[in-house]
Every structure is written in C-alpha cells, then in structure tokens.
Backbone as numpy.savetxt, mean C-alpha at the origin, in Angstrom:
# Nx Ny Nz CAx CAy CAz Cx Cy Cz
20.30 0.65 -11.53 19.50 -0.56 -11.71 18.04 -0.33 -11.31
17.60 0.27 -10.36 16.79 0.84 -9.32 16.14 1.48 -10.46
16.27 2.50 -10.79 15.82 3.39 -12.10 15.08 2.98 -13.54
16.24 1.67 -13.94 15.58 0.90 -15.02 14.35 -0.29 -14.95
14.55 -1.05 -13.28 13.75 -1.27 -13.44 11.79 -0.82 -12.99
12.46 1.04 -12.61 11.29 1.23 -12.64 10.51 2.04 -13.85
11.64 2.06 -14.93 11.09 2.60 -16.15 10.43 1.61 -17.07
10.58 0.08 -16.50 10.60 -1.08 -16.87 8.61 -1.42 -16.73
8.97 -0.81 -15.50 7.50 -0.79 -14.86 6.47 -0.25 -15.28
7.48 1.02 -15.64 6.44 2.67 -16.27 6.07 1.99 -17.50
6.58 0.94 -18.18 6.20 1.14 -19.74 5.42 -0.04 -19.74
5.05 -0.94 -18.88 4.22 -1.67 -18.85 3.01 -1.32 -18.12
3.10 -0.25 -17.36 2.10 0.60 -16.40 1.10 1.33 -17.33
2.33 1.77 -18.95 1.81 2.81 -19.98 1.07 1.76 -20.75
1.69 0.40 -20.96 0.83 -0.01 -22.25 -0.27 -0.67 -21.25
-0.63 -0.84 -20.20 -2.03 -1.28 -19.62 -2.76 0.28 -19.61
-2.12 0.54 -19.58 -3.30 2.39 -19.44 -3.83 2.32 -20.68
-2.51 3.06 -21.13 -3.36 3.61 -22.83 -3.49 2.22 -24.56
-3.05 0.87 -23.61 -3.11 -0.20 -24.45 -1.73 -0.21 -25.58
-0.85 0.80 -25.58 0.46 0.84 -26.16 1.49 1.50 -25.46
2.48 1.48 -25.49 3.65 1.82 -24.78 4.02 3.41 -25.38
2.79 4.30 -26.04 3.42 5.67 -26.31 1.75 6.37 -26.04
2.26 7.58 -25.58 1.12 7.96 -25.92 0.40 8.69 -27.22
-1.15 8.72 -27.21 -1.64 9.21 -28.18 -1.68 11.07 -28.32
-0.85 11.49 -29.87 -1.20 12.92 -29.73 -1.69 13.02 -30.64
-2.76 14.06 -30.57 -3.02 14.50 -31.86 -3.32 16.26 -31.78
-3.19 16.54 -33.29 -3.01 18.30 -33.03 -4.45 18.57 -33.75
-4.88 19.62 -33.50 -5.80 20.47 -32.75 -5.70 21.66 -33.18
-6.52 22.57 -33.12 -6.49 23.89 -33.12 -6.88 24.15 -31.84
-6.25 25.04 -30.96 -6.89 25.12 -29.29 -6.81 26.87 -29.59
-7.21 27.52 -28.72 -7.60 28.57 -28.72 -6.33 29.20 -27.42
-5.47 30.35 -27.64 -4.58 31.56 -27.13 -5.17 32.79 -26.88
-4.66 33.78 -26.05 -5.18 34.75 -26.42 -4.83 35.80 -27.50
-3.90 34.83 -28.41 -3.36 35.53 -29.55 -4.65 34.88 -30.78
-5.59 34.12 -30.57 -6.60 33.36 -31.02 -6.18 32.19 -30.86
-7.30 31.53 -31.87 -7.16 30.28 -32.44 -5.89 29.44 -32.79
-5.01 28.39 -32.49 -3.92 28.23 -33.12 -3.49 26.83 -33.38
-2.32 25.90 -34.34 -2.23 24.86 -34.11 -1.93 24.27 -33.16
-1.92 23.38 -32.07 -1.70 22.91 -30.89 -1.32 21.19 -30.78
-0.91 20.54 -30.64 -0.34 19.39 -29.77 -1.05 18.93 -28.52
-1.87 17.47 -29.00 -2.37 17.67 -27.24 -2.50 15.95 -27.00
-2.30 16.22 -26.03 -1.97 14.61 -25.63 -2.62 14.46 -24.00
-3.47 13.24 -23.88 -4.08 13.05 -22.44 -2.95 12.11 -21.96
-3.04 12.25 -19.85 -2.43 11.95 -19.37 -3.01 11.74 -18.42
-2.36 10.35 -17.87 -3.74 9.52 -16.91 -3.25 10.51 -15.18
-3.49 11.57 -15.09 -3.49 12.25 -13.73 -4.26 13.49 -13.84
-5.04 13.59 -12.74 -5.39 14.69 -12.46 -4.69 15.74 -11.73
-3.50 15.69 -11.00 -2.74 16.39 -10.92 -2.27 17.35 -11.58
-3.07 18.55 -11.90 -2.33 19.78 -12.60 -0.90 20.18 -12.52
-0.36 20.34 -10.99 0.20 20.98 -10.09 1.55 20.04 -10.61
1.26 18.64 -10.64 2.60 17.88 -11.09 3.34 18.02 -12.00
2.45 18.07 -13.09 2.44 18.26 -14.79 3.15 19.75 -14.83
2.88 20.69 -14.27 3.08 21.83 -14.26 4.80 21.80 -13.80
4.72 21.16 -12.94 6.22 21.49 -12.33 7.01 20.52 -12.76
7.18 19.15 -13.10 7.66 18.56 -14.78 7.88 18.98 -15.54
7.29 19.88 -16.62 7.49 20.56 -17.52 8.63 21.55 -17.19
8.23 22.37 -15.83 9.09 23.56 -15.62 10.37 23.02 -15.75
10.60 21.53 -15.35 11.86 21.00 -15.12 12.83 20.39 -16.35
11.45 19.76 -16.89 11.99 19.08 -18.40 12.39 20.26 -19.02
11.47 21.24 -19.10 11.66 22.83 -19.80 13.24 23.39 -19.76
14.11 23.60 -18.45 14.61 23.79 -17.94 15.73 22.86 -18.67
16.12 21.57 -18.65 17.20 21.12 -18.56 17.04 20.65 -20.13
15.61 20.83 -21.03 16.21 20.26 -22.48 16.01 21.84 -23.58
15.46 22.42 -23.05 15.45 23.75 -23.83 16.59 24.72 -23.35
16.90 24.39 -22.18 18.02 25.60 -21.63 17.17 26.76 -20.86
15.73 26.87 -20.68 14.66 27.76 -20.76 13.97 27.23 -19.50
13.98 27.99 -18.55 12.67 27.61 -17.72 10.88 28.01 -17.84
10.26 27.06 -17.94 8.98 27.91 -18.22 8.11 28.43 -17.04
7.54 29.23 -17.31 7.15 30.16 -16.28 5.72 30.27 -15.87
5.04 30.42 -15.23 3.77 30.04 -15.22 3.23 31.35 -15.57
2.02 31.69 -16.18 1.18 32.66 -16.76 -0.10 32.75 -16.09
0.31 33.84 -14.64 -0.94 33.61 -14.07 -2.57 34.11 -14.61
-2.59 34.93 -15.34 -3.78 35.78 -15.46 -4.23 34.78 -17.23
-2.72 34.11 -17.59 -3.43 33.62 -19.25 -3.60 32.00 -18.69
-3.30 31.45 -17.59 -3.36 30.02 -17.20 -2.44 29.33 -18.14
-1.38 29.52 -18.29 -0.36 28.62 -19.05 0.60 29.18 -18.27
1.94 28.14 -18.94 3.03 28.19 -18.97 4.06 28.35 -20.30
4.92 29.16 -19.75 5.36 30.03 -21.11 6.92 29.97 -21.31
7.21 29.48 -22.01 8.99 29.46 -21.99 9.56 30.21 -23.44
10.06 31.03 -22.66 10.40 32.49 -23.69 11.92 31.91 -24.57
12.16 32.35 -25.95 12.95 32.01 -26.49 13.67 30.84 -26.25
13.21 29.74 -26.66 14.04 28.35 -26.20 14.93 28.12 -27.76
15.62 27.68 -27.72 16.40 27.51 -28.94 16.87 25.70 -29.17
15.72 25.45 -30.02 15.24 23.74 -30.16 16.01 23.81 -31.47
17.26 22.92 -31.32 17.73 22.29 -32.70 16.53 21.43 -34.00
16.97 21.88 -34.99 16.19 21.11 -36.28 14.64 21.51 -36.27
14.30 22.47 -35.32 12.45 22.90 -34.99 12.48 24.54 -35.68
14.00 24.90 -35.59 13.95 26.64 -36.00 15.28 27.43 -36.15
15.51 27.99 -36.67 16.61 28.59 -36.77 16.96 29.63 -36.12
15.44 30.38 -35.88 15.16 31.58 -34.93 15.02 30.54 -32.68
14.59 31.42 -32.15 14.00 30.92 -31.10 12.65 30.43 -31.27
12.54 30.05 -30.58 10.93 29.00 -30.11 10.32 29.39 -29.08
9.15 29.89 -29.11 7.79 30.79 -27.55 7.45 29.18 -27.31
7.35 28.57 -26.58 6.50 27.41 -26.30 5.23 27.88 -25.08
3.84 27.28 -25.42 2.96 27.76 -24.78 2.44 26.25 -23.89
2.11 26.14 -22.59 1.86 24.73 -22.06 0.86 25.26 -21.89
-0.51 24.16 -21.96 -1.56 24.52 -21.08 -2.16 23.54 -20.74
-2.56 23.06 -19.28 -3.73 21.54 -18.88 -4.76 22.01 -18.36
-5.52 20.76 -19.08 -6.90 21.09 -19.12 -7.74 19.71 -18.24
-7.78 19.81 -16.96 -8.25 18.73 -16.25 -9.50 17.79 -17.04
-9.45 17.01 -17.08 -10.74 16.08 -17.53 -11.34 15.61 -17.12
-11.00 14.67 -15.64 -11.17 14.08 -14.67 -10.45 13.77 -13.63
-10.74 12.68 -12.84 -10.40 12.72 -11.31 -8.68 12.12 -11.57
-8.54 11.40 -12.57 -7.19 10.31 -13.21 -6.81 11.17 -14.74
-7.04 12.36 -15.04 -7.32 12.35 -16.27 -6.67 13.91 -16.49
-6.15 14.26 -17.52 -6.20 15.78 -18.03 -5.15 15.85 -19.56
-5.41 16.73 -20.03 -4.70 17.04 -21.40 -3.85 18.10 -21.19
-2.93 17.46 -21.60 -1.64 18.74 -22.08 -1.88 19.19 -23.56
-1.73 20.47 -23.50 -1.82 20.69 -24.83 -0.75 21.81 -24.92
0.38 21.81 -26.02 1.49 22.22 -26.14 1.50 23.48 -27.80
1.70 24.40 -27.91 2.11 25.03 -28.30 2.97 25.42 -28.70
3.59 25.59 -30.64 4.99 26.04 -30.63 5.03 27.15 -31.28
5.43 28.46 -31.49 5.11 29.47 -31.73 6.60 29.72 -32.15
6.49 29.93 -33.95 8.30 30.25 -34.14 8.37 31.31 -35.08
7.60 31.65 -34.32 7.57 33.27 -34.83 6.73 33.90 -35.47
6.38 33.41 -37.09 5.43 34.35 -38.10 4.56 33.23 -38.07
4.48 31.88 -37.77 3.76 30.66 -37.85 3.32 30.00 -36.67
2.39 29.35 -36.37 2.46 28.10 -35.35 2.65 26.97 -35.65
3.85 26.08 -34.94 3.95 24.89 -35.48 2.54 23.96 -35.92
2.74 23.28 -37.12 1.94 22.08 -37.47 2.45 20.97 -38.60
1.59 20.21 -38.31 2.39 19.15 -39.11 2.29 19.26 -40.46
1.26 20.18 -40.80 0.59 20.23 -42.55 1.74 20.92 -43.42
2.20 22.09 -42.35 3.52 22.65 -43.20 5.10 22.44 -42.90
4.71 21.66 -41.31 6.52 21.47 -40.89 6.25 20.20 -40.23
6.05 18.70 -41.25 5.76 17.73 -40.70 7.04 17.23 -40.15
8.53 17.51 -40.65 9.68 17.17 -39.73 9.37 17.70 -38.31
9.31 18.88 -38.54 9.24 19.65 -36.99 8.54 19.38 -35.78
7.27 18.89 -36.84 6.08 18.43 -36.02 6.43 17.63 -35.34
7.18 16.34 -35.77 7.56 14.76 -35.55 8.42 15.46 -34.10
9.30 16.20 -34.36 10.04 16.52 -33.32 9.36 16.82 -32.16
8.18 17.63 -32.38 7.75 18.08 -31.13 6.99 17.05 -30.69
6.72 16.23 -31.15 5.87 15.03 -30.40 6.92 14.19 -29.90
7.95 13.94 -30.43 8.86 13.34 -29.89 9.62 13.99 -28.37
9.31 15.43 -28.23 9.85 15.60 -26.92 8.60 15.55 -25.87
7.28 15.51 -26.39 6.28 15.12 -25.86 6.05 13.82 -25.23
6.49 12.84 -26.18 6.24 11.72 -26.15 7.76 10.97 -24.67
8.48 11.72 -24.77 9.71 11.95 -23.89 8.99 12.55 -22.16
8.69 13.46 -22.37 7.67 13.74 -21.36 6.82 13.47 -20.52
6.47 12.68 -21.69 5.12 11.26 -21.09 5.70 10.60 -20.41
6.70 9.94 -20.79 7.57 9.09 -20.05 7.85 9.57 -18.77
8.64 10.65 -18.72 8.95 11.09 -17.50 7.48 11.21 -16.84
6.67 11.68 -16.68 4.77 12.04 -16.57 4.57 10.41 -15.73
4.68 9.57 -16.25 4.41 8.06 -15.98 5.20 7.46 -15.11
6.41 8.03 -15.21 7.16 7.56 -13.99 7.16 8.33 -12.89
7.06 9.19 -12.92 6.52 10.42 -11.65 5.34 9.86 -10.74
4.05 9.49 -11.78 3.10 8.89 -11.29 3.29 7.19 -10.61
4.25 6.76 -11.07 4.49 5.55 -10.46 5.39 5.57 -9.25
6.53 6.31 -9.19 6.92 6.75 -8.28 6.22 7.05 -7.16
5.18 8.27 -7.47 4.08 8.35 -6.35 3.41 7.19 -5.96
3.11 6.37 -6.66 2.31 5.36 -6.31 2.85 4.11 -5.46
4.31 3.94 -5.96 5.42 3.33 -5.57 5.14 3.93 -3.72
5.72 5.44 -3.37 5.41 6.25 -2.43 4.33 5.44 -1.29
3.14 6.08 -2.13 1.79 5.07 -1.65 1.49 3.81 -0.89
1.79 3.09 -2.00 1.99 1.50 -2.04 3.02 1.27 -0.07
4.33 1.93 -0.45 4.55 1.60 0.70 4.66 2.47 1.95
4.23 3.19 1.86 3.64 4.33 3.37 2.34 3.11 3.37
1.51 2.66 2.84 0.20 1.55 3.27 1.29 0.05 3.78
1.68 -0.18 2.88 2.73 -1.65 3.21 3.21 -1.47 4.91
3.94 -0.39 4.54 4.45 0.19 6.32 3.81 -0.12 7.57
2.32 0.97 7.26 0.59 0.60 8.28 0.50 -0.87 8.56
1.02 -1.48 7.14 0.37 -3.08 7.64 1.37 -3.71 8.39
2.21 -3.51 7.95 3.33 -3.99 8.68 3.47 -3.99 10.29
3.13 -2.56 10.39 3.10 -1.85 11.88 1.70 -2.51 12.83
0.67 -2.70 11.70 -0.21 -3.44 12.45 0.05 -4.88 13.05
0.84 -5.20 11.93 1.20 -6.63 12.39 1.90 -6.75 13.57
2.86 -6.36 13.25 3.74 -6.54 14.45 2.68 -6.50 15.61
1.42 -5.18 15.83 0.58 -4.64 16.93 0.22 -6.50 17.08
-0.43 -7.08 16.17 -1.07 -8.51 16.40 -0.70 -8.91 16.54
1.04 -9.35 15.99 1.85 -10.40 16.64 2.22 -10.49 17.94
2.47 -8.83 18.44 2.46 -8.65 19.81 0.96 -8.96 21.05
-0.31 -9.02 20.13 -0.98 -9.57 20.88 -1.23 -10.63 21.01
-0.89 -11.39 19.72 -1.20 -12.79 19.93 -0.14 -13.03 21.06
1.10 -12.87 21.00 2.22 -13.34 22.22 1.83 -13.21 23.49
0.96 -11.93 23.68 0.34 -12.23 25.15 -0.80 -12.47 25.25
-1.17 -12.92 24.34 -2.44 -13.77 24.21 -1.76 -15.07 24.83
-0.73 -15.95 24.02 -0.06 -17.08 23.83 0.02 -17.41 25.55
1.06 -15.99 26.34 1.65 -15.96 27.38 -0.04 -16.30 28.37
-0.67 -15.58 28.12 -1.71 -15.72 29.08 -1.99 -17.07 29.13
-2.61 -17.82 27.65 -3.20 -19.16 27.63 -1.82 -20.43 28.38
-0.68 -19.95 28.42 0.19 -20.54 29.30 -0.06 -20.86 30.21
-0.22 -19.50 30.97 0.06 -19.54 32.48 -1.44 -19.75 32.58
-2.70 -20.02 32.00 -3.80 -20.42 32.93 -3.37 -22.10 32.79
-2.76 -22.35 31.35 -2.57 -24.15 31.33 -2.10 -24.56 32.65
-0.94 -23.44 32.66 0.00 -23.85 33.92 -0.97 -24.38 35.50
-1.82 -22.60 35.28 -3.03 -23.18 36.26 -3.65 -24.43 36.80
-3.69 -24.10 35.28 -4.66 -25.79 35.44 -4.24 -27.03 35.55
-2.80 -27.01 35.38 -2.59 -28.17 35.34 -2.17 -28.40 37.39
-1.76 -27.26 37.75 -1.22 -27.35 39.52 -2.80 -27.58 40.04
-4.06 -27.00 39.45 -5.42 -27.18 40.77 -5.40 -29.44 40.31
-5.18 -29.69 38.80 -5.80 -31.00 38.26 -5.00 -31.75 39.28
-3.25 -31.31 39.62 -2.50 -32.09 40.29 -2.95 -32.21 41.93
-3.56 -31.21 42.63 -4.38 -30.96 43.12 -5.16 -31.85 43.91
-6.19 -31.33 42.98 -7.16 -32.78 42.84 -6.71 -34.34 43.20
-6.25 -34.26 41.83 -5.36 -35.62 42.25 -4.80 -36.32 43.44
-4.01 -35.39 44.52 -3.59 -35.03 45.83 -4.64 -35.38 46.28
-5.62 -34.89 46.26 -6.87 -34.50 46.84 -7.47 -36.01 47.49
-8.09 -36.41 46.41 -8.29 -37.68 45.70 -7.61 -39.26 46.34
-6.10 -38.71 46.09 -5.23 -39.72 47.14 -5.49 -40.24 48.21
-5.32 -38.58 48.93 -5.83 -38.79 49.93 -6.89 -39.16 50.61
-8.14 -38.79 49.47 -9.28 -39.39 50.26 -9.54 -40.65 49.99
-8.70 -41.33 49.44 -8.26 -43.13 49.20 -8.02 -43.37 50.06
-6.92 -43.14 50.68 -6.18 -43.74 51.57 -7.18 -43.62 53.30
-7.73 -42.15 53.46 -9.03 -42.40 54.24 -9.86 -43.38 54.24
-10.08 -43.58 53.07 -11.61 -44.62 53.14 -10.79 -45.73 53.43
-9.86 -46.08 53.24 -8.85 -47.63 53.53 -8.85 -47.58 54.98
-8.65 -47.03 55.61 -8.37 -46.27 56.93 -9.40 -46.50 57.49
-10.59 -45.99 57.08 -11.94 -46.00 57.54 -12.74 -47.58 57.20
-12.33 -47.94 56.60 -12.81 -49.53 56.02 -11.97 -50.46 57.09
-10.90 -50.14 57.07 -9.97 -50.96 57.93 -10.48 -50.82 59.60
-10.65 -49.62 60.35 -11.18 -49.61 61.33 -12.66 -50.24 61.73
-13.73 -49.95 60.55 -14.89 -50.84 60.28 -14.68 -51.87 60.64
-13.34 -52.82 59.93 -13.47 -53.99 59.77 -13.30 -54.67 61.57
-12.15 -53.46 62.30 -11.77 -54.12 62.99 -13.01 -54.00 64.77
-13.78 -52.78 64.24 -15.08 -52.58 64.99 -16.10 -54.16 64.95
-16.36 -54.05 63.95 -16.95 -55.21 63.75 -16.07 -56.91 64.00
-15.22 -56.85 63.87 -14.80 -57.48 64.76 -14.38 -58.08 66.22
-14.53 -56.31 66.87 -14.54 -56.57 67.64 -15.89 -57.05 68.83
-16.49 -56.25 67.77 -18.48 -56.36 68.34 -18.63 -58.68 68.55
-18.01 -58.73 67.52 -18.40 -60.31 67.38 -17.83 -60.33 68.36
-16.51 -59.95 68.83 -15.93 -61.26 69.82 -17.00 -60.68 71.32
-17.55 -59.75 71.44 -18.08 -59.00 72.43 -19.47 -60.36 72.63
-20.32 -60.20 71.27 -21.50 -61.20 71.30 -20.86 -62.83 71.73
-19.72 -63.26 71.25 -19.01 -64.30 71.56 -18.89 -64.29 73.52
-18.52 -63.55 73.78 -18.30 -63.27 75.37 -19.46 -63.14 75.92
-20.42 -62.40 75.52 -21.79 -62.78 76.18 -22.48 -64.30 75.96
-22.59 -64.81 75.42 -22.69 -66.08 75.31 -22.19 -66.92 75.94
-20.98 -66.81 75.93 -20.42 -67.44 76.70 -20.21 -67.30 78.44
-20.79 -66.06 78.91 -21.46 -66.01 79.69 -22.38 -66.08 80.31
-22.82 -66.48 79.48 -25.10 -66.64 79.49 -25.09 -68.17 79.71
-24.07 -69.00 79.04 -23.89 -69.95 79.02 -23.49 -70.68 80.36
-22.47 -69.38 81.33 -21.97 -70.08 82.78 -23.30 -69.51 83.42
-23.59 -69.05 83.65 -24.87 -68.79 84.58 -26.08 -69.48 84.32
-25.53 -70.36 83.27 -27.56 -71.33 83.43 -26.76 -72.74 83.98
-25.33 -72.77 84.01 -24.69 -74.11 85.00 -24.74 -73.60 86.41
C-alpha cells in the first residue's frame, strides 16, 4: 500500500516537474569513442550522477539479466551482451552515459549498439519505441528514488522539529512551574500583608481606646481640681 501510494506521489511529483506524467526523450546523435552515434537522451530532474549510475546498474541487472559496469577511463557504463526480447535477435552492448547540467538537473543518454548498427528510430522505429519504453520505466524508478530521498529529508527535518519542540514544551513547563511558585509567593507575602494590616487595626483600636480613656481620665482630674479650688475659697 506504502509503495503505491508513493508511486502515486512520484507521478504527480513527475507531472509538476516536467508538466506531464512521462518524460521527454528525444534521440540525438551523441558522440562514443567508436564516434558519432544514434543515442536516446532524456533529462532528469537530479544532479546526482552517483544515483543514476547505481539505478541503472540495478535496473540493468534485474531487466536485462546483465549488470552494467562502469567504464572508468570512457566515463560510461557498459552492459555487455544483454539479450532484450523484440530489440534483437543477436545480443545488445548498451552504452549509459550522464551528463550533469545543473545543480537539479542532468541527461541520460542511452545507447543501443546491436551489432553492425546503432539503434534508431529512422530504421527500427519498433525497437526504438521499446527502448524508450524501458527508459521511460526508469524514469519512473529515477523519480521515486528522488522522492524517497526527499521523503528521507522531509523527515530527518520533521524529527529536528519535533525534538525542538518537545526542548520548548519542556521549557515552557518550567517556565509554567516557575510562574507558579512565584504566584504562590505572592499570594503568602499579599496574605501577609493582610495579617499585617489586621493587626495594625486592631492597634490603632487599642490605641484610640486608651486615648479615649486618658482623656477621660484627665477630665475627671480637672473636675477634682475644681472641686478643690472650690473647698479652699469656703
């Protein structure tokens, strides 16, 4: 399920790239060191040589029966006698070669060599059809490789964020914990206060009340002198 719907992906990944769901080939004369020859070449949105290269070895491998081999000193890849139904009756030399273009970008250009001829479409337009068709097979696989990687990508970054989060969620929590315990603070100095406050109520009552009873007592004091001032003038 997993698989389809990421081929599902690839072919909507392909028709936003190249604006259709296949890619574009067209043949060419590219240059061998056997010369000049007909060629197959089709761009492919990676700059990855190294990928393309080892794809092929693989596709090479499990649809030709043939592994292709890399050609260090001619820069290709070379798969010796492959034996392609409806392309030849003899064996098939297939020649790979990529040609970087850019940073997202490079051309495959494919080679079929069947012996006294090089494939082309002018004289073996069945054949031709065929070989674009395992090209065009290729691509596919090519596109899902690259999405895969990207897939890869996507979540080794998803992961980071993830991992960050959690880092923030864990700070906000003792963030949270801190702004607690100062509330808590604050709320035991406000109760405090309050205490505080009470008490110095109940002082001033205390202190008002003794006032009252000072001054009371001062009167009855002026009352008693008087009333003594009063026996001494009889």
């Amino acid at each position: 399920m997993r698989s389809l719907y990421l081929l599902f992906i690839c072919m909507l990944w392909a028709a936003a790239t190249f604006g259709q769901l296949e890619a574009e080939i067209a043949e060419e004369f590219r240059t061998l060191s056997e010369g000049s020859q007909s060629a197959f070449v089709m761009s492919l949105p990676t700059g990855d040589s190294k990928l393309v290269k080892k794809a092929w070895a693989k596709y090479s491998k499990k649809k030709f029966k043939k592994k292709a081999k890399y050609e260090k000193g001619e820069d290709r890849m070379f798969t010796d006698d492959a034996r392609i139904k409806d392309m030849s009756t003899n064996t098939v030399d297939l020649y790979v070669r990529t040609v970087i273009v850019g940073e997202d970008s490079l051309e495959f250009v494919l080679w079929c060599n069947l012996g006294a001829v090089y494939l082309s479409g002018k004289e073996y337009p069945d054949r031709a059809n065929l070989a674009r068709g395992y090209m065009q097979e290729f691509a596919s696989l090519i596109f899902l490789d690259i999405l895969k990687a990207r897939e890869k990508e996507e979540k080794a970054v998803l992961k980071l964020q993830e991992k960050e989060a959690k880092k923030q969620e864990k700070a906000i929590a003792k963030l949270a914990k801190k702004i607690e315990k100062y509330q808590e603070e604050i709320a035991k100095i406000e109760a405090k206060i309050g205490e505080v406050e009470e008490e110095k109520g109940k002082e001033e009552e205390v202190l008002l009340e003794q006032k009252s009873n000072i001054e009371g007592q001062e009167e009855e004091i002026k009352l008693l002198q008087k009333a003594i001032q009063l026996q001494k003038k009889k």
